[in-house]
N, C-alpha and C positions, 0 to 999 in steps of 0.2 A: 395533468399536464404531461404533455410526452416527452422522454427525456432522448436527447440525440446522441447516440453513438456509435465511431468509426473503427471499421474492422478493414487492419492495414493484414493481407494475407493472397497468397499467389493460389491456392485452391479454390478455385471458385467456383467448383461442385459444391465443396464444404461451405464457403461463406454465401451463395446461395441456400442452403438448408439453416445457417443461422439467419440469415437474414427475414426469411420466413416464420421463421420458428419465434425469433424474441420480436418480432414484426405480430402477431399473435396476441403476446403478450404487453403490450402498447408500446412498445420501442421503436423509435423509429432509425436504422439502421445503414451505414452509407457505407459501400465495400471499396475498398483502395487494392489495388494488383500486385502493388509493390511498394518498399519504402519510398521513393520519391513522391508517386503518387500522393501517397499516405500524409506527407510530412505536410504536402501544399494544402488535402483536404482538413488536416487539420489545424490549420491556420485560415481556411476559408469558413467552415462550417463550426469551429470552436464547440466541440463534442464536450458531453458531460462523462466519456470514458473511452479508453481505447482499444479495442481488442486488439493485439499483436504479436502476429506468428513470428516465431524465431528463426526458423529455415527459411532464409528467401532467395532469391537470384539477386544480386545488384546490389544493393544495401540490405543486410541481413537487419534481424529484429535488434539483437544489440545495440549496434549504432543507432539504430532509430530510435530507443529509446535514450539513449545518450543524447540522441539533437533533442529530442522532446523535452527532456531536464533541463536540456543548457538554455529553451528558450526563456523570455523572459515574461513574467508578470501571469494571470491564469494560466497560458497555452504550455507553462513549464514545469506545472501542477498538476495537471490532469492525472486524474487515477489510470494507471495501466495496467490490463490483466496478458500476461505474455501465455501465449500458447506453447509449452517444449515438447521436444520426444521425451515419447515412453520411458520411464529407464534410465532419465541422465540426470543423474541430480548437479551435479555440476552446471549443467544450461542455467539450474534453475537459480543456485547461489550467487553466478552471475549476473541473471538475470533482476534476483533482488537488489545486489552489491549497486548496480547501476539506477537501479530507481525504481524497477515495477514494484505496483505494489499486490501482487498475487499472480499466481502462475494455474496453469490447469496442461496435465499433462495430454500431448494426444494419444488415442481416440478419446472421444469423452464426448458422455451424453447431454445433447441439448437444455434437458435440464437442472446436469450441475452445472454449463456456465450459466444459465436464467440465474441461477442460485447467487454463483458467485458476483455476478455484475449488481445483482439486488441488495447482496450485504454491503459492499463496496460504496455504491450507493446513498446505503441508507447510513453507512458510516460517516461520508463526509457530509449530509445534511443533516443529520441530527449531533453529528459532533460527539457522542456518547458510547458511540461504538456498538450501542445494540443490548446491552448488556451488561451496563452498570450495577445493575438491581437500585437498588432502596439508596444508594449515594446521595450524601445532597450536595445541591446544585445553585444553594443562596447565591454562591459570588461565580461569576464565570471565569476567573482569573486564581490560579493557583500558585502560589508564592513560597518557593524557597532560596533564602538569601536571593543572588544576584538572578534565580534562572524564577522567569515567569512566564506560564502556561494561561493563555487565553482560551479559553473550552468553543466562547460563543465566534472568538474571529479566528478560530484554529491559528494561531501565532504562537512560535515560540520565542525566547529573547533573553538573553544570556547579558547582563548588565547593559542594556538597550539593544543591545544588538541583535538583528532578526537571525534565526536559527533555519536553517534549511532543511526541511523534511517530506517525506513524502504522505501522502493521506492517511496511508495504513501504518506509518511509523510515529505518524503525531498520534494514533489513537490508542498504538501500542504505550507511548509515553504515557499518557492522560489514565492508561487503566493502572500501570503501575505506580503513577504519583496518588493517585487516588487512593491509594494499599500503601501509602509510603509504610516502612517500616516493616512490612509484613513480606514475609519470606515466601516466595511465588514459585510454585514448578512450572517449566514452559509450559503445560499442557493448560495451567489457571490463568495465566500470560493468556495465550491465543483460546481460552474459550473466552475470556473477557469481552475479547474484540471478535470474535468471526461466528461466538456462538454454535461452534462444532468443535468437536476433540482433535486434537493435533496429530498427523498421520503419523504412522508406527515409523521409525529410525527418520521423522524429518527434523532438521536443524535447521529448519531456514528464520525461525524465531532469533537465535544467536546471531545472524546475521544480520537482521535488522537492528539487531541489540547493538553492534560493531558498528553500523550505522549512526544510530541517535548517541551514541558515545561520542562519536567520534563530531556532531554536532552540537555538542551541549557540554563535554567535558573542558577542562582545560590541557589535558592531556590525557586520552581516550585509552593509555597503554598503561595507566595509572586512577586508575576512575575513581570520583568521592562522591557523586549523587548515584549511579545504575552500582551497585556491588553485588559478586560474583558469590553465590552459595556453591561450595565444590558440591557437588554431587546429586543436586537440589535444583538449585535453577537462580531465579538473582532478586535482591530488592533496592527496592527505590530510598534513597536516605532520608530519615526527616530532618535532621540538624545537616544544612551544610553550607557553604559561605555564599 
């Protein structure tokens, strides 16, 4: 089945060459000029992922992905890979902080995004992230105290209440609930989920950690389920209310 996705990006040399390229590879691929464009194709054509450049004219990638978030129901779900400059890591912190969920710096060859849009993917339909190993998977609901992790309807819910996350930050949770107890370096963190080793000085892991804290704690500046190894990296609690 061909999966459909829209590339909101003002090059359209470049989105031309991907278009063709993961067009190849069974993607069928709709290019948007700018965020306006973008925002309306993706509320018409309801994409299974969105590629989106950060430097635009008019509404830049930020805000686009901010409206993408705020809308409601799938279309505010949608996995987003943002495209930054070389060299900024800040674009990209932001970029997470607001919802993407993976970034690919420019220039970058067509086949690590194939790469990255494939794991991404195959993240939020199998729900396992790629790389559980040998985990079992009897019960699709993982329960501690008041916080419950639905593996099969990716849902999270904090004493019924649904938990707002993004694709790649529900499977960040799921790999560290999974390890509960077990003290994790970011680098065991993101091979869980992306299935490649974590790039040399990135922290964008921590940042997504500040995220699903900041959804699932009751006070995210004082956490009892994610806890912080100084030096080390963080684990998931198995006793907590």
């Amino acid at each position: 089945m061909t999966s459909r996705l829209l590339m909101i990006e003002d090059d359209s040399r470049l989105a031309q060459m991907v278009v063709e390229y993961l067009g190849q590879s069974g993607f069928e691929l709709t290019h948007a000029t700018d965020g306006e464009q973008g925002l309306e194709q993706l509320q018409l054509l309801q994409p299974e992922l969105v590629i989106l450049d950060l430097m635009m004219p008019g509404i830049d990638g930020l805000e686009v992905c901010r409206r993408i978030r705020a809308l409601p129901g799938d279309a505010g779900r949608v996995p987003v890979i943002m495209l930054t400059a070389k060299g900024d890591p800040m674009d990209r912190v932001i970029g997470l902080e607001i919802g993407a969920d993976d970034y690919l710096p420019k220039p970058f060859e067509p086949r690590e995004l194939l790469a990255r849009v494939r794991a991404v993917l195959r993240r939020r339909g199998d729900g396992n992230g790629g790389g559980h190993g040998s985990v079992s998977r009897t019960t699709p609901v993982l329960r501690f105290g008041s916080l419950d992790i639905d593996r099969d309807a990716r849902t999270v819910q904090v004493a019924g209440q649904l938990c707002e996350l993004t694709s790649y930050q529900f499977d960040l949770l799921v790999a560290m609930a999974e390890r509960a107890g077990r003290v994790l370096t970011r680098d065991q963190i993101m091979e869980a989920v992306r299935g490649r080793e974590l790039e040399a000085f990135d922290r964008s892991i921590d940042v997504h950690i500040g995220r699903i804290r900041n959804a699932i704690e009751a006070d995210s500046k004082d956490p009892k389920r994610i806890l912080t190894v100084r030096g080390v990296g963080y684990v998931f609690a198995k006793q907590q209310e």
